[in-house]
N, C-alpha and C positions, 0 to 999 in steps of 0.2 A: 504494500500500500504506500511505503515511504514512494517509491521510484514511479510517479504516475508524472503525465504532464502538467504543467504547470506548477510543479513542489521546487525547492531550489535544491540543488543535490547536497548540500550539506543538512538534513533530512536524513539521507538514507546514515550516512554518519550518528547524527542521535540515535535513531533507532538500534542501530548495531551497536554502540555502547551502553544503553539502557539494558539489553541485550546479557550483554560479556556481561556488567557490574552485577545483575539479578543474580550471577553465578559463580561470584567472583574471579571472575576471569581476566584478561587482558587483551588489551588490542594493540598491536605494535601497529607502533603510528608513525614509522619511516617510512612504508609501501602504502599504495593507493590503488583505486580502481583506474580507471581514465577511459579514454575516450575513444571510437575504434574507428578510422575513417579511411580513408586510400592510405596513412600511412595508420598501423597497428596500433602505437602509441599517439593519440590526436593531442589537443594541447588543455581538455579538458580532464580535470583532478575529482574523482571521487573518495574523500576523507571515510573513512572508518571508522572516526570517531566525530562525539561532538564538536566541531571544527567554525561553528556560524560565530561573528558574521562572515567570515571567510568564504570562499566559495560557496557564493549566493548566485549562481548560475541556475535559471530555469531552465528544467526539463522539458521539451518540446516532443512533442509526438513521433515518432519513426526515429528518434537518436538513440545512437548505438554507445551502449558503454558498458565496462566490465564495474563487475561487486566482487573484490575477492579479499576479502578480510584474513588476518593470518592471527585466529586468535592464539593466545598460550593459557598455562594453568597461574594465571594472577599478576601478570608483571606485564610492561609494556617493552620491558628489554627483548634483545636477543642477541645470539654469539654472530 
């Protein structure tokens, strides 16, 4: 429901931290979704975390982008 058109994608970001924290989990927040266009990486950021006001990009109908969250067990680090 986060990722509908017209929502701003840092949206799907709360939701996926609300998410991780219900279960004390983590979201490592150096990787992002993005954006898929003629080239694979477009120049749109989708955050993982709560990240607003920050990418306050609206979602438009037919746009292509990845959700790939990389939760752990409680910590936002990684090796």
């Amino acid at each position: 429901k986060a990722a509908r058109p017209g929502r701003q994608v840092n949206v799907i970001g709360r939701v996926i931290e609300s998410y991780t924290k219900r279960f004390d989990y983590g979201d490592v927040r150096d990787f992002t979704g993005h954006g898929v266009g003629e080239a694979f990486h477009s120049g749109l950021i989708i955050p993982h975390y709560d990240a607003a006001p920050l990418h306050g990009e609206t979602i438009e109908e037919n746009m292509v982008f990845t959700v790939e969250p990389m939760v752990t067990l409680g910590t936002i680090d990684y090796e």
